[in-house]
N, C-alpha and C positions, 0 to 999 in steps of 0.2 A: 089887833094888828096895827102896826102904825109904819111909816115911811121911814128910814133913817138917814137916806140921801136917796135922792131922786130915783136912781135903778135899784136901791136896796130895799125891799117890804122887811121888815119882822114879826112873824106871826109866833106868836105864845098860842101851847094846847096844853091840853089840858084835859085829865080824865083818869078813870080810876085802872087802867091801862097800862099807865107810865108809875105805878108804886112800884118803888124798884130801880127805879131807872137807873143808872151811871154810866158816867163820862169821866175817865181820868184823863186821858191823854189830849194834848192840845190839837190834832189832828186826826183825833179819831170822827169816824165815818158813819151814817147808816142808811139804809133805806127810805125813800121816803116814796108812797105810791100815791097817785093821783087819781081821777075821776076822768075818766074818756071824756074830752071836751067838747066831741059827736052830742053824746048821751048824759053826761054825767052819770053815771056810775060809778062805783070806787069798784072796782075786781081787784080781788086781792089773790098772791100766790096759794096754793095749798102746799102746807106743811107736814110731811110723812117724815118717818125717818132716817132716810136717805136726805135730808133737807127739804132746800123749798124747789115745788116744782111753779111751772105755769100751767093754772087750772083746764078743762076741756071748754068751758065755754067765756066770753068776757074777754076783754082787752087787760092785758097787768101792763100799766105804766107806769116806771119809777124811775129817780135821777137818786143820786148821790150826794148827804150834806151830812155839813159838822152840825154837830150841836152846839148851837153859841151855847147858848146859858142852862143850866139846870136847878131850880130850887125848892124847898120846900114851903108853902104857906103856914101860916098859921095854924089855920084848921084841919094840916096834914096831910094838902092836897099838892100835887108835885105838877110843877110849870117848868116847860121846855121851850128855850127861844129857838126859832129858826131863822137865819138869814136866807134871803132868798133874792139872785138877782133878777130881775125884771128887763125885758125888751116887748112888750107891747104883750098881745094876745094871741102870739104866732106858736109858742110853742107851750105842751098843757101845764109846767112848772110855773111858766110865767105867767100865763094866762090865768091860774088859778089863783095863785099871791096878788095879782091886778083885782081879781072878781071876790074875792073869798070876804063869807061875813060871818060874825057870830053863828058855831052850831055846824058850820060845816065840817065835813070828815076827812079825814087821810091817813091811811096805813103807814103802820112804824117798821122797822124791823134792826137788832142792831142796837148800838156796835158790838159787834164780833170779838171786840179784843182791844188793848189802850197800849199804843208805844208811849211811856211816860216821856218825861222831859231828860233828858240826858242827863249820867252826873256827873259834875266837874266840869259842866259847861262854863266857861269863861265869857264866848261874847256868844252873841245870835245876829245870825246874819237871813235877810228875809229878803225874797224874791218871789212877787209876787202880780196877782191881777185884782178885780173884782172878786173873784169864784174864790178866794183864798184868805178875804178877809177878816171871816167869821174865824179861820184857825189861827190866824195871825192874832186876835186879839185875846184868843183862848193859850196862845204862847204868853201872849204878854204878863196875861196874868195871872199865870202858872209858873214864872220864869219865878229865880228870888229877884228883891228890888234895886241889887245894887249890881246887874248882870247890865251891861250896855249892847242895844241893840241896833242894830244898823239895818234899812230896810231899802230896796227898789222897788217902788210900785209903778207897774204899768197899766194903765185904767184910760177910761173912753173920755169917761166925765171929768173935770174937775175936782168939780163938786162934792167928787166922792172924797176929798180929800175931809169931810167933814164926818167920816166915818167913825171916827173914833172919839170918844170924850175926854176933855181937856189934860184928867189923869192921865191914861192911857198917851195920848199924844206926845206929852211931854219927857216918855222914857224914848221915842223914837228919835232916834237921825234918819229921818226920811228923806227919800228923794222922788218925786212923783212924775213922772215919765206922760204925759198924755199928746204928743201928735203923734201923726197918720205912720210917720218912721219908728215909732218907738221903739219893735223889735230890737234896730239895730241900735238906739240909745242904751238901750238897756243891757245890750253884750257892751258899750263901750264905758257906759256908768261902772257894771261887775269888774272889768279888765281893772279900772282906772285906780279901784279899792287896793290894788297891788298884793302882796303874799299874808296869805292867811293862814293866821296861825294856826296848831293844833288844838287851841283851847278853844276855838268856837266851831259852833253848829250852824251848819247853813239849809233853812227849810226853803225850798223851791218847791213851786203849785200854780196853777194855769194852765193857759193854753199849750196841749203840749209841742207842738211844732216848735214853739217860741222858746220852748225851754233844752230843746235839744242840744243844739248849740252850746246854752251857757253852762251845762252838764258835762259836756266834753270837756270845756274848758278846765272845768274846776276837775275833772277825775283824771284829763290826761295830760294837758300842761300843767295844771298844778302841782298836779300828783296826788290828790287830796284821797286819803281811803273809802272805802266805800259807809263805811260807819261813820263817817262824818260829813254827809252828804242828802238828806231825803229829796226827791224828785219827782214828781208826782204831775204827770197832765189831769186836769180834773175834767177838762174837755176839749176835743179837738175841732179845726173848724172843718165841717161839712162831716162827721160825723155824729149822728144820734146815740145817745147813753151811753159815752165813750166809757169801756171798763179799766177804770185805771190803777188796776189793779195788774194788765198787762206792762210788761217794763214801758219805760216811757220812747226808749231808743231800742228798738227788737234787734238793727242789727250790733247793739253794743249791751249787751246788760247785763247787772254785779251778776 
């Protein structure tokens, strides 16, 4: 594991486990379950036919990530990146990517299924936070190379802005949003972009309170369809293992 910017861990696993594995879509998802940070133990769901249940004894603790990276070694053994953001030892995702050494365990499960990258995407348009930068870099380079991407990041740190490596950075127009107001920079940044055309995709992912707003905008004053729009709270504040998978706006959804 190594740090990539101050709140971001990336931990690579590894195991005979993961033969098989795929990822096509730049936003695809999976399970990832942790260890009770009580106990340490990993409790993992049971799997019956009807899918996965939670077992009768053990805590199941899991959050929700992309798969940054997926490859093959050498010797035919298959490594999975994970980003993972970090806020101290408060909660057991973060606290586990802060503590986690060589040889420790975590259950996989997933993905489910890969929305590929649209075709006849023209531009990409990206709004976004921390929790989102793992699939934003899995767009980038997934997109083709001559596809211009336009991006808002809303993020805590700075710092974070060192997320991405020098390739990767230099396909972005980024804008990087970090004081205590940003929500409301970030609907006046989206506003300021003006009429977007039908050739690009716009991925939206974050917090989702933040992102409600800027969803309206683009599906009801813009007009924008709903196919050309993803929206995704990845997590909301003052809820635990937001499922977001639930629309992002319950009283408005495609």
């Amino acid at each position: 594991m190594h740090r990539v910017v101050p709140n971001i861990v990336r931990v690579t696993l590894t195991g005979a486990e993961l033969s098989g594995f795929v990822s096509s879509g730049p936003s695809d998802h999976m399970k990832v379950f942790f260890p009770d940070p009580s106990t340490g133990i990993l409790t993992l769901p049971e799997v019956g036919p009807d899918g996965m249940r939670r077992g009768a004894e053990g805590v199941v603790i899991s959050r929700d990530y992309t798969p940054r990276a997926v490859r093959i070694r050498p010797n035919g053994a298959t490594e999975l990146d994970l980003d993972l953001v970090t806020h101290g030892t408060e909660g057991p995702a973060s606290a586990w990517a802060e503590l986690a050494t060589v040889g420790d365990g975590l259950g996989l499960a997933g993905p489910r299924g890969s929305r590929l990258v649209p075709q006849g995407i023209e531009r990409l348009l990206v709004v976004a936070d921390e929790t989102a930068l793992p699939a934003t870099g899995r767009w980038l380079e997934l997109l083709p190379a001559d596809i211009p991407v336009t991006a808002l990041f809303h993020v805590v740190d700075e710092r974070v802005e060192g997320y991405f490596d020098e390739a990767v950075a230099a396909r972005l127009d980024a804008e990087w949003i970090t004081h205590a107001d940003g929500h409301s920079q970030l609907e006046e940044s989206l506003r300021s972009l003006g009429r977007i055309d039908p050739g690009t995709f716009v991925f939206m992912a974050g917090e989702a309170d933040i992102l409600v707003p800027l969803r309206r905008y683009l599906r009801h004053e813009l007009l924008l369809p709903a196919e050309q729009v993803s929206a995704s709270g990845y997590w909301r504040r003052g809820i635990v293992n937001l499922d977001h998978h639930a629309p992002l706006d319950p009283s408005d959804p495609d």
